[in-house]
ZAMARGU-4260 file (C-alpha; in steps of 0.2 Angstrom, whole numbers, plus 5000, padded with zeros to 4 digits):
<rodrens>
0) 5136/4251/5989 | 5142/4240/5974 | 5161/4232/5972 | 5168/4235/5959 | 5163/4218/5948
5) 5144/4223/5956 | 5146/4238/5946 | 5152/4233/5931 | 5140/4218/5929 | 5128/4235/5934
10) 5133/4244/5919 | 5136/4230/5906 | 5118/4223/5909 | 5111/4241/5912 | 5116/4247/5898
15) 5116/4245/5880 | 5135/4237/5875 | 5141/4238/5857 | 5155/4224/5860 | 5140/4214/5865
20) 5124/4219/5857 | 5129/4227/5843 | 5117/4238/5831 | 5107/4239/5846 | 5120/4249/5857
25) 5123/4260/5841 | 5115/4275/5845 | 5118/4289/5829 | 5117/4307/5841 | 5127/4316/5853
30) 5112/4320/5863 | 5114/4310/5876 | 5133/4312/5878 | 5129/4330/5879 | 5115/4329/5891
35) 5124/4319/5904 | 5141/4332/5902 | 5129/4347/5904 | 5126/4341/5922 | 5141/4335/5926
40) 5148/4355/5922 | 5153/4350/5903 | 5169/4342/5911 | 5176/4341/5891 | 5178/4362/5891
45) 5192/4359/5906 | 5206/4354/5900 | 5215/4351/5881 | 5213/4337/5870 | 5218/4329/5854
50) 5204/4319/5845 | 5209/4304/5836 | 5200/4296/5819 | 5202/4282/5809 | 5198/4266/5804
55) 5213/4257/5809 | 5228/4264/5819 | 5216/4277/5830 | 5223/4267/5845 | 5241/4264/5843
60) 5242/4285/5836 | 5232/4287/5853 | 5245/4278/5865 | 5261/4286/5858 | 5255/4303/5856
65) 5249/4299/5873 | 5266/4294/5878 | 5278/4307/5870 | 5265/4321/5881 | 5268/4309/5899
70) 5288/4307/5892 | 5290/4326/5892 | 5283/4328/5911 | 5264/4334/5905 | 5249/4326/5913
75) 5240/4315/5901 | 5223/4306/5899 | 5222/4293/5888 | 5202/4288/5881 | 5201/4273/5870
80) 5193/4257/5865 | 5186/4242/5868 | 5195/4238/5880 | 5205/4221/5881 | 5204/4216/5898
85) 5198/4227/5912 | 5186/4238/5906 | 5196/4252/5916 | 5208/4252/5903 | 5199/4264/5893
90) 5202/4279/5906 | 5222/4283/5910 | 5230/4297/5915 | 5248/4295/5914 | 5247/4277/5911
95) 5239/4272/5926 | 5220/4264/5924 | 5206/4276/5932 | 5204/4267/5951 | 5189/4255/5953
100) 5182/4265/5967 | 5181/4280/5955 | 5170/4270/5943 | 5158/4261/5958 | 5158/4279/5963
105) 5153/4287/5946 | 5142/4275/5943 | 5132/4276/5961 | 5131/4295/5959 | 5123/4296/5942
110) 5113/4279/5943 | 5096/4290/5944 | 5103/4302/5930 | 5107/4284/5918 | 5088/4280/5921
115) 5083/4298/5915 | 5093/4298/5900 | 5096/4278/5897 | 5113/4282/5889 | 5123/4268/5879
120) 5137/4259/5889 | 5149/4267/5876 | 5140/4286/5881 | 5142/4284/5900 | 5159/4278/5897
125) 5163/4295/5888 | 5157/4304/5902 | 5166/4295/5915 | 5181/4300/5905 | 5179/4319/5904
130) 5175/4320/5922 | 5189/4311/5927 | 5201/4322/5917 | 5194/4335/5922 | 5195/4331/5941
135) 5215/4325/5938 | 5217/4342/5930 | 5226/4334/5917 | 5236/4345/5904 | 5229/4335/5890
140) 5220/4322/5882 | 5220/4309/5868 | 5202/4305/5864 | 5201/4291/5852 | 5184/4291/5841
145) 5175/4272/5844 | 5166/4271/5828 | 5165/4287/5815 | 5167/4303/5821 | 5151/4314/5816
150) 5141/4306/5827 | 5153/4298/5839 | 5149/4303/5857 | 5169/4310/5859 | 5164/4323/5845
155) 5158/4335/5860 | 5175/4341/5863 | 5186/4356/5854 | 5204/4346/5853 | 5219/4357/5850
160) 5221/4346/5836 | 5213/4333/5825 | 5222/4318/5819 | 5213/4304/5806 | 5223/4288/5802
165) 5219/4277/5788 | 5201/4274/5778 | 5194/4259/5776 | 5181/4247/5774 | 5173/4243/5792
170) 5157/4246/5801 | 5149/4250/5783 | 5131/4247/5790 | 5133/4263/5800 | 5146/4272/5790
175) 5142/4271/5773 | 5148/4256/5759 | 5161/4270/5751 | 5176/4275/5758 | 5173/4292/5753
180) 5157/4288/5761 | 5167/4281/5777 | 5179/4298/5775 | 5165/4309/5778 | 5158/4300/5796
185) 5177/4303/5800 | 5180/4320/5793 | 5166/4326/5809 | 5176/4327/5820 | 5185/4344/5810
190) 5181/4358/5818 | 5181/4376/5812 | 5200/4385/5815 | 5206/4368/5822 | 5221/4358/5810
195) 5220/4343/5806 | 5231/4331/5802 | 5227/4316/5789 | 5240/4302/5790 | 5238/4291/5775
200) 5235/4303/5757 | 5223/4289/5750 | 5213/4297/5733 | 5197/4288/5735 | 5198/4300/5753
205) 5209/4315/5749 | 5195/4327/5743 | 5182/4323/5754 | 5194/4330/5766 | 5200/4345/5759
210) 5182/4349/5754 | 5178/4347/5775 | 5194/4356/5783 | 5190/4370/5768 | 5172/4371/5774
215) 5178/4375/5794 | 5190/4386/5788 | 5204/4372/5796 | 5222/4370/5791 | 5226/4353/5783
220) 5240/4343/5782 | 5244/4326/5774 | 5257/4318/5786 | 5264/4307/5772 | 5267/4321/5760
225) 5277/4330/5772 | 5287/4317/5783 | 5295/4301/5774 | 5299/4285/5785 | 5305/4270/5782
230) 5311/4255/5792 | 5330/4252/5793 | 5332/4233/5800 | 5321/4220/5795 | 5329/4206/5809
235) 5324/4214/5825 | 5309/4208/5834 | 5309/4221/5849 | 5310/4235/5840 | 5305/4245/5821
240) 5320/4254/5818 | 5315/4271/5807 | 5326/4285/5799 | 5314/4299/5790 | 5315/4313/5784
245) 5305/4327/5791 | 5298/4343/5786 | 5313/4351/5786 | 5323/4340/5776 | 5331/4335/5792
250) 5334/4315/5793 | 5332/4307/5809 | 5332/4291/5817 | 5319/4283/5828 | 5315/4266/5837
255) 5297/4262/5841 | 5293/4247/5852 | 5277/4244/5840 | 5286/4233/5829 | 5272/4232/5814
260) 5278/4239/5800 | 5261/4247/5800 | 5267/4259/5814 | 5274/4266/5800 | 5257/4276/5793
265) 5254/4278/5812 | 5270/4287/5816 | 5270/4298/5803 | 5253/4307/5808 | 5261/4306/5824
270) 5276/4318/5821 | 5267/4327/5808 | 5253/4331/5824 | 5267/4333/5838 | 5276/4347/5828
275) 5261/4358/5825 | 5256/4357/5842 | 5274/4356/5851 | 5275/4377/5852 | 5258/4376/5865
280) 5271/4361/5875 | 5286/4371/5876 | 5294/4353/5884 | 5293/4341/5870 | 5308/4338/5861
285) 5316/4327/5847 | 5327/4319/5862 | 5307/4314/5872 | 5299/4310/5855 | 5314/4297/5854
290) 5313/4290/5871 | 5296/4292/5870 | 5291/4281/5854 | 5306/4269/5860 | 5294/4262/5877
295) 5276/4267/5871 | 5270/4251/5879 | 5277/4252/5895 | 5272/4270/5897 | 5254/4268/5891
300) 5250/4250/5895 | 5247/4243/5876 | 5243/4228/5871 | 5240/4218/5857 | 5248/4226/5843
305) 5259/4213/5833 | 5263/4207/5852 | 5276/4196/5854 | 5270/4181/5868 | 5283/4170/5865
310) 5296/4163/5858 | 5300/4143/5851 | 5289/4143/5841 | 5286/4163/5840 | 5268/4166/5846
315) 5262/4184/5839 | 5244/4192/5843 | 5237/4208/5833 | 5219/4215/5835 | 5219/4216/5818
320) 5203/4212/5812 | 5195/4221/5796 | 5200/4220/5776 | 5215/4233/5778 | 5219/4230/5797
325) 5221/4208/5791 | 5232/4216/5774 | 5243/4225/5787 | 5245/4208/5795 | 5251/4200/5777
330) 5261/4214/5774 | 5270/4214/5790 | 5271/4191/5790 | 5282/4194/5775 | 5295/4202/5785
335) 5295/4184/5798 | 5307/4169/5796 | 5298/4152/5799 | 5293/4136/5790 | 5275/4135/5794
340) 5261/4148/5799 | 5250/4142/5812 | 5235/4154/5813 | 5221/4155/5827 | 5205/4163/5821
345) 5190/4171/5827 | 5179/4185/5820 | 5163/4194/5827 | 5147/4194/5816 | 5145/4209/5808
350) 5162/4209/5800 | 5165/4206/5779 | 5167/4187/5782 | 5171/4185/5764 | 5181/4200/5763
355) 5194/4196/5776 | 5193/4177/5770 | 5198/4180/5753 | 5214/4188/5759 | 5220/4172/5770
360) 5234/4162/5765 | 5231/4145/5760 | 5245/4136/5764 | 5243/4141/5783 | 5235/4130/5796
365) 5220/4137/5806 | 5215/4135/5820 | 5195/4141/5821 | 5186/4149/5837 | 5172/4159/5846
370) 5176/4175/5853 | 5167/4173/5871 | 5154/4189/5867 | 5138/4187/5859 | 5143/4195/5846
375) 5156/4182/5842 | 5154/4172/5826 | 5152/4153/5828 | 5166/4143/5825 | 5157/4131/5811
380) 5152/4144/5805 | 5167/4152/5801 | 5175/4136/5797 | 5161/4133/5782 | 5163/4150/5773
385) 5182/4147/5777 | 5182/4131/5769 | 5175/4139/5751 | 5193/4148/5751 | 5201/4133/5752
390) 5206/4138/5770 | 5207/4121/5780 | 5208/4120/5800 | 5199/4111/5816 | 5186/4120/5827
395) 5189/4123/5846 | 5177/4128/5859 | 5186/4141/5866 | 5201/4152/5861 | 5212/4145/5875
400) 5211/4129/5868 | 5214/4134/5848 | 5229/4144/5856 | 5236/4129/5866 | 5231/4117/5853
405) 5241/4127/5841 | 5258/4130/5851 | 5258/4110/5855 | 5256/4106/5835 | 5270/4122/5830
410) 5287/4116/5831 | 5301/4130/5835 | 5304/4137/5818 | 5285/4138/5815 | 5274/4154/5820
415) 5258/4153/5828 | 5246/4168/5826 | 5232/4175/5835 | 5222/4187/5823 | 5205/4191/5816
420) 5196/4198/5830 | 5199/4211/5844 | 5191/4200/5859 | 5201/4185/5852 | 5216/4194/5856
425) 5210/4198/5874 | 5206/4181/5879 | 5224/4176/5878 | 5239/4190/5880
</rodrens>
């Protein structure tokens, strides 16, 4: 019998992995994903779900609707990814990672069934998932979408409630180079009679899904048309103070311990979704949405969004890491106090280079790195294109070093930040 790094190491190598092979993994069906649940007893068809979309902001919408259900005393799973450190991260119920023996023991049941249907990492993963739920006899669950929605292997489920977050530009060579393009992958995962929720009313994407929710016969609304937030104190770094006003008219006040000022977009799909469905969860209330929002970290285990890892100088990390994802992060850096921006760097291969380039500051110092997956861009590389944006910084050989390097050169009013890259974020908070 494998330990649990033998298994792992058994699934990573086994298995194609997107994180580190990418086109490869990408496997454009739900065949398999629904070949492997059909013998595990379609696990997805016991218990309720949510199903998350979106380009950016699928994952912090999955943790806090994950938390205001485990705040109001419902058992939760939780489905997301990648993950940033251990890969059971992706599996939660109530907050708590899926046990390593479960995995070895998933993974030595079924080893003969993965040879029969040679599913992608990111498939077996999904199936791990459901069975777990399934065997915790959680209440519900928040599925987060890994790349699209059509053809995602999550798309098996039929969630009490869809959610899409904001459309934009990533992963074009699967999705489309359009976001009404993009818009459409996403819009699969409407199914017929279930709402939906769209978070961000964006007009290059606004048809595309009214013309899908109309077509399944699926209520829709657009969160931002019908609850209106905005952020109260600019100074506090632990918390994004919020009043709104909701459907109602009512105003309300709210602290979220996602400080972006991105959560904004995120939060609002998130009340809009938590009051169509609250009538099936008799227990949620304004007073656990409240508590809940306020402690999302601590009661899902989130990491690495606008995370604060110290202070003198300020040391920020955000997973960040596409055209809109790096605008959020300009956006929100214009809400910081300090003299000098310190920024470590680090992208993966397939991104829009040029893109995400053009968008950097100039007057920043960066620090240039490798993320430590195949799939991570080399740093001279990334130093030469940066170089043509008159973006001008050294190249380290490992993220650790660019990290330390940087916090040694800031001095205390400076900020140093690690952005650009998902798996740059993991290797340091």
């Amino acid at each position: 019998m494998r330990n649990y790094q033998d298994t792992l190491h058994f699934l990573f190598t086994q298995l194609p992995v997107f994180q580190r092979d990418g086109a490869s993994a990408y496997k454009p069906t739900i065949a398999n994903t629904i070949a492997l649940c059909e013998v595990l007893g379609n696990p997805q068809e016991k218990f309720k779900s949510i199903h998350v979309a979106g380009t950016n902001g699928k994952g912090s919408t999955s943790h806090q609707l994950a938390a205001i259900f485990q705040a109001a005393g419902y058992k939760t799973g939780l489905y997301t990814s990648p993950h940033l450190k251990d890969f059971r991260e992706r599996i939660r119920v109530n907050g708590e990672c899926i046990p390593e023996q479960n995995v070895i023991d998933f993974a030595a049941t079924h080893e003969a069934l993965f040879e029969k249907i040679k599913p992608s990492f990111f498939e077996m993963t999904v199936a791990m998932a459901f069975e777990y739920f399934a065997h915790q006899q959680v209440e519900i669950a928040i599925v987060e979408v890994g790349m699209g929605g059509r053809l995602d292997s999550t798309n098996i489920i039929r969630p009490e409630l869809c959610l899409i977050t904001n459309i934009s530009f990533d992963h074009q060579a699967y999705l489309g180079h359009t976001l009404e393009a993009i818009a459409g992958e996403k819009a699969g995962i409407i199914k017929n009679n279930v709402p939906v929720v769209i978070a961000s009313t964006q007009m290059a994407t606004q048809a595309v899904f009214k013309e899908k929710a109309a077509s399944q016969n699926a209520p829709i609304y657009f969160a931002d048309q019908l609850y209106h937030l905005h952020r109260t104190n600019n100074s506090n770094q632990q918390y994004l103070e919020i009043e709104y006003t909701d459907a109602l008219g009512t105003v309300q006040k709210l602290q979220s311990d996602l400080i972006g000022i991105y959560q904004l977009k995120n939060i609002t799909g998130v009340l809009c979704a938590i009051d169509l469905i609250k009538e099936k969860f008799s227990k949620i209330n304004n007073e656990i949405i409240a508590s809940a929002l306020s402690k999302v970290k601590s009661l899902t285990g989130l990491k690495g969004r606008w995370e604060v890892l110290s202070e003198n100088p300020l040391c920020i990390a955000d997973t960040g890491h596409n055209e809109d994802g790096i605008q959020q992060i300009l956006t929100q850096l214009t809400f910081c106090e300090y003299e000098q921006l310190h920024w470590v760097i680090g992208m993966v291969n397939d991104k829009d280079l040029n893109a995400v380039l053009a968008l950097l500051p100039k007057n920043a110092s960066y620090y240039f790195c490798k993320p430590n997956i195949p799939r991570g861009l080399d740093q001279l590389i990334l130093q030469q294109a940066a170089a043509q944006f008159d973006l001008h910084g050294a190249c380290y050989t490992s993220v650790s070093e660019a990290f330390d390097v940087a916090k040694k050169t800031a001095k205390n009013n400076d900020l140093v930040l690690v952005a650009g890259s998902t798996f740059i974020v993991a290797e340091i908070v």
